[in-house]
N, C-alpha and C positions, 0 to 999 in steps of 0.2 A: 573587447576581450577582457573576462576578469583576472585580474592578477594580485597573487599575496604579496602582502608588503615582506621586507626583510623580516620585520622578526614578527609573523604571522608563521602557522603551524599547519600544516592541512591533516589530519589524521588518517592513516588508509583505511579501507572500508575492514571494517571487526574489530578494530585495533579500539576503541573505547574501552572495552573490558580491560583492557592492560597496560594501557596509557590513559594521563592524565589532559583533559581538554580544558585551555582556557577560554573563557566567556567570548573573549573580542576576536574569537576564531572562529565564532558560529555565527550562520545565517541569521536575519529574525525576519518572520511576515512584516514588521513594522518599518524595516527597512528598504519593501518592495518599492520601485521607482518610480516617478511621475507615467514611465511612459506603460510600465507594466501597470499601473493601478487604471490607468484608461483605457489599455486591451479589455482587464477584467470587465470595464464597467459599459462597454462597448458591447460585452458578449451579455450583459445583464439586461441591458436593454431590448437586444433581442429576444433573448428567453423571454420577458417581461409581454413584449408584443406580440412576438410569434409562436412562443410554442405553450406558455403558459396556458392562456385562451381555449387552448386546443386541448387540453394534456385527456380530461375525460371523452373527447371523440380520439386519440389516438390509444388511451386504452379499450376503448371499444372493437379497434379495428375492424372498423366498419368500411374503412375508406384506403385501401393498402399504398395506395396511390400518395398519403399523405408524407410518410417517413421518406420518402425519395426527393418527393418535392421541396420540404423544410433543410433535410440536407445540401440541398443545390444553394439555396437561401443562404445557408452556412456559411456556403462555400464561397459564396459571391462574397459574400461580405470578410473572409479571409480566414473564417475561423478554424480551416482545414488544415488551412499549411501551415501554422506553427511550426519553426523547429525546419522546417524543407527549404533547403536553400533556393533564394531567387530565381536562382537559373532556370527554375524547375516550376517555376508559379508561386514561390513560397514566401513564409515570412520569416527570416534567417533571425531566427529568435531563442533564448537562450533557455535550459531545461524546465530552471527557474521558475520561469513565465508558465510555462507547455502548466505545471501545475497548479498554478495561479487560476488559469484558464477550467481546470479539471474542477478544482472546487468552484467555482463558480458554476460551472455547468451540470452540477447534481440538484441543480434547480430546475433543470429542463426536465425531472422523472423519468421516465424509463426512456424516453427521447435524448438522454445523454450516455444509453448506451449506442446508440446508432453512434455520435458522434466520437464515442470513445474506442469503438471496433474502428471505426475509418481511421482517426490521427494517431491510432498506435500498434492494435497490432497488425490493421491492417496494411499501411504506407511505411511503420517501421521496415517491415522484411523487405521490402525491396528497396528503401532508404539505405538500410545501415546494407545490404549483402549482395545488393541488386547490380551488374553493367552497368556500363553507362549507355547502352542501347535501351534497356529493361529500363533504367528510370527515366531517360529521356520520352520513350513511350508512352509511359504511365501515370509517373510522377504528377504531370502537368492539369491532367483529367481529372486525376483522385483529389487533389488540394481544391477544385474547382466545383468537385460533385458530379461533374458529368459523370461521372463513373463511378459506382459503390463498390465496395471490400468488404469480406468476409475474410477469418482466419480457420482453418478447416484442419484442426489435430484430431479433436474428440472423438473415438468411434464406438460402438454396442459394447467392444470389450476392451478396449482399453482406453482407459479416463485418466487414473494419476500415474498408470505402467504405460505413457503415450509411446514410449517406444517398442512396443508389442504390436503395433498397427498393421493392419491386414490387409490396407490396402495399397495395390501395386500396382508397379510401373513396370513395364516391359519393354526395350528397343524395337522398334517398327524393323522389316527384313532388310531396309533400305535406309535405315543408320536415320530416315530425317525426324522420325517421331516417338515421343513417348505412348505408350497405349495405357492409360490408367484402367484401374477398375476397383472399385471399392464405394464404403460407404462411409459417412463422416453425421455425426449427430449433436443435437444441443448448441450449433452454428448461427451464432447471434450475429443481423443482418443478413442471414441465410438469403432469405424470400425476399431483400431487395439488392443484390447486387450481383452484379454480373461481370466482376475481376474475385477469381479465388484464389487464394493462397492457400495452398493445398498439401499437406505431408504424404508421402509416399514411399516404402520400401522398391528400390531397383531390385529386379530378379528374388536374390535369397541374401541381400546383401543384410548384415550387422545391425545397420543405421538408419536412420531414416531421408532423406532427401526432400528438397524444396521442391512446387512448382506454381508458377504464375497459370493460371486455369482461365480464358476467356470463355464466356457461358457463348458466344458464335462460332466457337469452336467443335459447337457439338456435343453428345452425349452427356449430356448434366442435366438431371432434372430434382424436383423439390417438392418432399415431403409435406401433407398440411402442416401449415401452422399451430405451434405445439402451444394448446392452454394452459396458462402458467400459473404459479399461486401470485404474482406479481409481476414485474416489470414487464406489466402487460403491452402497451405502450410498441415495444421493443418486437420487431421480428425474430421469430426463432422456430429454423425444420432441421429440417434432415437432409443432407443432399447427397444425392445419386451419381456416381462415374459408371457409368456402361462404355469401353470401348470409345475413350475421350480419348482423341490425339492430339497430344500435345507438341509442337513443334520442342526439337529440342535445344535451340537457343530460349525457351521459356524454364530449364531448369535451372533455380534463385540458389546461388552461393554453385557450391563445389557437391560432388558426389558424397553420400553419408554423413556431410555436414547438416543437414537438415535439424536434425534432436538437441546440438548444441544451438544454431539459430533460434530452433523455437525456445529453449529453456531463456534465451537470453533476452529475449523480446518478453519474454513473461517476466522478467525484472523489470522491462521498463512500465508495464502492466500493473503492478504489482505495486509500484509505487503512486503511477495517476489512481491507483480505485484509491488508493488508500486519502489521497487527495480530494477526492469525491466524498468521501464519509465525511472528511472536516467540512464541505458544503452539507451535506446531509444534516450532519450534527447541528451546524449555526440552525439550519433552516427549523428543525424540529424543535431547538429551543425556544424561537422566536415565535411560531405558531402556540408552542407549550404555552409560554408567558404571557404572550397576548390572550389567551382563554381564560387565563388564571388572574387575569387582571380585571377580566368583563364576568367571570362566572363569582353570580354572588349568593353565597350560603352562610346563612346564621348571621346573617346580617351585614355580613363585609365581603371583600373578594377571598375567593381561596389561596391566591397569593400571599395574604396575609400570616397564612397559617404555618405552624413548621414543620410538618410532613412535606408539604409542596415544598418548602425551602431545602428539603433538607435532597429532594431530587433533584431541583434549578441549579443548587450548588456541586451535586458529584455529576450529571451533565454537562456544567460549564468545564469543571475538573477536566473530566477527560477530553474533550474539545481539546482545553488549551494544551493538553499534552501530546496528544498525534498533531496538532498544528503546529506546535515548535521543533516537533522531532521531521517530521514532512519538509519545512523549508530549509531545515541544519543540512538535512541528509542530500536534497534539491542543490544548495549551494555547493557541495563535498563535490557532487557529481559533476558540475559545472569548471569547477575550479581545476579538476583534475581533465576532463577536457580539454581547458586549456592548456594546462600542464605539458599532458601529452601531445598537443601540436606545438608547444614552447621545442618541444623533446625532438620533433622532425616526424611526428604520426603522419600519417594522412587523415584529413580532417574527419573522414567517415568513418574510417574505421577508429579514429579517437569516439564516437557519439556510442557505439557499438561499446568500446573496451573501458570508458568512465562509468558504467553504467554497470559493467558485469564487476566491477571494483568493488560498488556496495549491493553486490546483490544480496547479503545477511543484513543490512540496514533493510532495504526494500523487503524482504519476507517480512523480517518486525514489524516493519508499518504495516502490511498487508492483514495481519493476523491482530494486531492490537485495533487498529482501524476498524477493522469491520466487526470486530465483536462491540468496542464501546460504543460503533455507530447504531449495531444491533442494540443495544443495550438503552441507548438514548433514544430511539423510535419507541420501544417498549414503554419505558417513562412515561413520552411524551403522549401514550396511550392512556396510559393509565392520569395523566392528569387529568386528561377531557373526559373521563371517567365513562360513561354510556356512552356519550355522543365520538368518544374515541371510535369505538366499534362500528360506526355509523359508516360508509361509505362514502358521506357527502363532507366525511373532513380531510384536512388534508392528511394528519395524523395516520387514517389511517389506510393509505395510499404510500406513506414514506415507510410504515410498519412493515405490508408484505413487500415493497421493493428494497426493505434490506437486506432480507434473509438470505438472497442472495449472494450475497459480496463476502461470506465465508465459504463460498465452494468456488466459485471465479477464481481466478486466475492459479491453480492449485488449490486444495482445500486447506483451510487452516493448520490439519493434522500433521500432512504433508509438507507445509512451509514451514509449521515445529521443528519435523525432523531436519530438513535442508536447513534451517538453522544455525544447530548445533552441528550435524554433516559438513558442511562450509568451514565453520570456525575451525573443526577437529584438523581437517584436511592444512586450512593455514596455517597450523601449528606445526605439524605435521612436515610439512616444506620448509616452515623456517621464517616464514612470512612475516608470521605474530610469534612472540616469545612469550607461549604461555606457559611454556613448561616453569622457565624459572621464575613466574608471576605466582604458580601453584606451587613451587616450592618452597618459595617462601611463606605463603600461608601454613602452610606444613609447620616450616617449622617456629613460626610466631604462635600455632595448636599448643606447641609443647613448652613454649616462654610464657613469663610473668606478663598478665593482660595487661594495655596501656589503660589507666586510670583518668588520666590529663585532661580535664574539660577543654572542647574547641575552642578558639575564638574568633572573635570577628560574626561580620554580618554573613548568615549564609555556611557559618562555621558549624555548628550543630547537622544541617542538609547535607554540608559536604562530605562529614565524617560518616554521614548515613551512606550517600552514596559510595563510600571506599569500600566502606565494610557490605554492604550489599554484593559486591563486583568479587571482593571476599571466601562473599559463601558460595560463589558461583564457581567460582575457582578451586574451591575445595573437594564442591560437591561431583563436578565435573570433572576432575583430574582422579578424585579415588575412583569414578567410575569408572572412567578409561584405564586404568590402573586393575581393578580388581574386574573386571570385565573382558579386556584387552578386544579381540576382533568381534566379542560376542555381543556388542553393545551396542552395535547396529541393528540385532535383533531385540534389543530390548526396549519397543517403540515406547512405552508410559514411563521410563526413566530419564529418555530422552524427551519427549515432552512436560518432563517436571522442570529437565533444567532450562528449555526453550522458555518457559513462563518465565523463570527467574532474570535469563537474557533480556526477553524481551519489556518487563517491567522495569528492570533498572536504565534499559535503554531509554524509557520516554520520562522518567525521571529526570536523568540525566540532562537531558534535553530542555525539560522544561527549567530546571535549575538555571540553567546558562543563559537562555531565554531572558528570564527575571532577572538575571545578574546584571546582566549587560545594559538591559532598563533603567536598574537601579542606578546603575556607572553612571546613564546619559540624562536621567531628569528625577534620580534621588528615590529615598524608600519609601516617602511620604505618597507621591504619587502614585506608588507601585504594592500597597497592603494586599488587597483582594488579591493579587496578584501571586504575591507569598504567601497566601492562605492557600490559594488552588498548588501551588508545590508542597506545600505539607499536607493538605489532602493525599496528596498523588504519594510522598514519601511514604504515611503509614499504610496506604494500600499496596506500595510494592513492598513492603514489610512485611505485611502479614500474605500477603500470595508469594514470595519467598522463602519466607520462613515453614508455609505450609506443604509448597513444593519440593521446597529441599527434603523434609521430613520424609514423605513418602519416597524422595530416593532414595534417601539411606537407608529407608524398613525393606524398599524393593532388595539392595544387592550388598549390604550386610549382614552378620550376625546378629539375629534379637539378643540384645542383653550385651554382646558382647566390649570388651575395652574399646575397642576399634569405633566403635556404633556410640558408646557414652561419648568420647573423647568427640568427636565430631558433630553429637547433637549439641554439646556442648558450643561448643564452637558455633553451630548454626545460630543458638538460643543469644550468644552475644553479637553476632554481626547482623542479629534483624534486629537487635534490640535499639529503637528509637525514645527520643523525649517525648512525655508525656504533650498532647497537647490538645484544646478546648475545641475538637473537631466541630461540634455541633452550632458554634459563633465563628467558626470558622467558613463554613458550607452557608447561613446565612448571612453573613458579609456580602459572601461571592453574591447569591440570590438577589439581594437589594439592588445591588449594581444593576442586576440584570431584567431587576421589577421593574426598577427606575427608570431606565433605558427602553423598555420592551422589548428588548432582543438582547441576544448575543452580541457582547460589547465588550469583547478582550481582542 
């Protein structure tokens, strides 16, 4: 069990914005353990042998037979039960890990969504909400493979409004069974598994409801398999409830509990995709460089050049920034875990309630994640330049299977707004004290600015990051302020301030990261290192500063006092030192020429 020392800080989840986090209280990847760095490289091995070989006959799906079979394979070998306690076939292993494992497995292609549907949202729902009859049944199959999972919310009309769902459950005249009947679509592992985890409205009830669905139960059938722009690889229909009786010791959790189950299991979703990108991101740089290394124009490699450097470097950037924010946030969750069984939880329902802790960590990584991952497949297109476009590279095979991962697990626009929704809400209870975090910006608006150069190593980054957390507080508190309940409908002002949340978040992140390096083996060894945090500082500088703007023009007066005073105010808290980005971004690149991969 992990535990803080005495003077160790755990931060609660949102509470970044308004508290201040020291270095030696954050996670780092480089601190993963002996035993965790040999699960990972355990699960490499198989990729490497099993599914790599395979990956263009499973996006063929020529052979449906194969994604069942490779999952049993998984299974054997353990890589299901992460995180499932022993009793149950599992490997009682810590969240940590569970995400160690995710990014390594974005190397399997769209064969790590099969694996990524079965250990999370599949096995979660009846892990964290499930009997002990329900998981004793189940549990032991699914971690094994004998048995596949599917998560079934999505239906024709309601996608991010999941709880508008049309499809129902009705009491059988004899109290023993549930009679479903609906339809569920866009069901990744639809076409190979036959345990469904299933949303359903009872009667005319509020809410939604869980149920465990066995396909020998009857009435379920399945859609063709739907042709995708990508993660071909991956099954995905439509499945059919006609008059499915479901016994009803198989309804998972309590009655109208279902819509909070599934939002909650979509945080722990939410954070493995985003752990996937960071494998996605390594993988794409690594193929990127490796091309740019052998592809030779005007007489040298084009690695040479600094157009390519100046890509190798804001790909490595953002890499190292969702990877330090992914393990900080990984450990928060762990730790608080523990906490809560230090506290007299019970241990499931602790797995369940650390996790809904940092669900605004887990949306930020989701949404930062999958756009730089999007962003770094893009790149890594455009380095192999023709031959990107080619089918026969990998490039572009990681291209269409990212596109993806911005509409998964909620779409980005949506985890915008629950973002800032989330934050408002803890402020709101009392939780986080943002109010007099914003008041005091308020009134340091109307005081003589501090002039006072930083000091120290990290002293210039950190002032950035104060002042970024700043305009977030400004901008967000006149909003709720001159808005008041109207601000829930004003989705593009609440996605300006979500941007600015979520860039000072991987910031921040990566700062601590660096710091904590620096503390254990000095600055000399850690330069590129601090070049990719100030990379990363003027970009959340400038998507700050241009975020904020458009919220002031949204729910201001043009021209007005109100509107100067505050752009004012924005124009000094993004204002950053000048610094020589362009030997900056080729530093990083060298590193990464040098190495041929991704090597932070």
């Amino acid at each position: 069990m992990d535990t803080l020392t005495e003077t160790q800080k755990l931060t609660q989840g949102g509470a970044f914005l308004v508290q201040e986090t020291e270095a030696r209280n954050v996670f780092i990847p480089e601190e993963l353990s002996e035993e965790q760095l040999m699960m990972r490289s355990a699960l490499a091995d198989f990729i490497d042998q099993e599914i790599a070989p395979r990956l263009p006959e499973l996006d063929s799906q020529k052979d449906l037979t194969l994604v069942p079979k490779l999952l049993e394979k998984a299974g054997e070998l353990g890589f299901l039960g992460i995180g499932v306690p022993e009793e149950y076939g599992g490997i009682e292993m810590d969240f940590t890990t569970a995400l160690a494992n995710n990014e390594m497995a974005a190397n399997a292609g769209s064969f790590a969504l099969a694996i990524g549907v079965q250990t999370s949202i599949g096995i979660a729902p009846i892990l964290l909400y499930g009997n002990a009859e329900q998981k004793t049944k189940y549990l032991p199959k699914l971690v094994t493979g004998e048995w596949k999972t599917c998560y079934c919310l999505t239906e024709p009309s309601s996608g991010s409004d999941a709880n508008s769902a049309k499809t129902r459950a009705t009491l059988s005249e004899d109290g023993k069974h549930y009679i479903i009947n609906g339809q569920k679509m866009w069901i990744t592992n639809g076409g190979v598994a036959n345990i469904f985890i299933v949303f359903a409205k009872v009667d005319d009830d509020k809410y939604l409801s869980a149920f465990i669905i066995e396909e020998a139960m009857g009435g379920v059938s399945r859609g063709a398999e739907e042709q995708k722009m990508g993660i071909k690889g991956s099954s995905t229909c439509q499945l059919f409830f006609n008059e499915t009786k479901v016994p009803v010791e198989n309804m998972l959790g309590e009655r109208g509990k279902g819509f909070k189950m599934a939002v909650n299991v979509l945080n722990t979703g939410r954070i493995k995709l985003a752990a996937s990108c960071v494998g996605a991101g390594k993988s794409t740089i690594g193929y990127a460089v490796n091309y740019a290394n052998e592809r030779i124009q005007f007489g040298k490699p084009i690695s040479n050049y600094g157009a390519i450097k100046h890509k190798l470097g804001n790909m490595s950037a953002k890499t190292y920034g969702m990877d330090s924010a992914i393990f900080r946030t990984g450990k928060n969750i762990d730790l608080t875990h523990d906490k809560m069984i230090a506290d007299g939880m019970d241990p499931i329902l602790a797995k369940s309630k650390c996790v809904e802790e940092y669900s605004i960590e887990c949306a930020i990584l989701k949404v930062y994640a999958s756009e730089a991952q999007d962003d770094i497949a893009d790149e890594g297109v455009q380095i192999y330049g023709g031959m990107g476009y080619s089918a026969e590279t990998p490039v572009e095979r990681i291209y269409r299977d990212s596109r993806i991962n911005r509409i998964f697990e909620g779409t980005n626009e949506i985890n915008r707004m629950l973002i800032v929704d989330m934050l408002l809400r803890k402020a709101m209870r009392g939780t986080i004290d943002m109010m007099s975090a914003a008041m005091a910006v308020q009134k340091e608006l109307m005081g003589i600015p501090d002039f006072s150069e930083p000091e120290g190593l990290f002293g210039e980054e950190k002032q950035a990051l104060v002042n970024f957390k700043k305009a977030i507080l400004m901008v967000a508190g006149a909003a709720a302020q001159k808005l008041g309940t109207n601000l829930k409908s004003e989705q593009e002002v609440l996605l300006n301030v979500a941007d600015m949340i979520i860039q000072t978040y991987i910031y921040e992140s990566a700062i601590l990261r660096t710091e904590k390096l620096v503390q254990q083996n000095g600055e000399g060894a850690n330069e590129t290192r601090m070049d990719m945090v100030r990379i990363l500082m003027h970009e959340a500088a400038k998507i700050t500063n241009n975020a904020g703007k458009e919220a002031l023009y949204a729910f201001t007066d043009i021209g007005s006092d109100e509107q100067r005073m505050m752009l004012l105010g924005l124009k000094r808290f993004t204002k950053v030192k000048p610094y020589n980005l362009k030997e900056a971004r080729r530093r990083v690149a060298d590193k990464v020429i040098e190495a041929n991969k991704y090597t932070f």
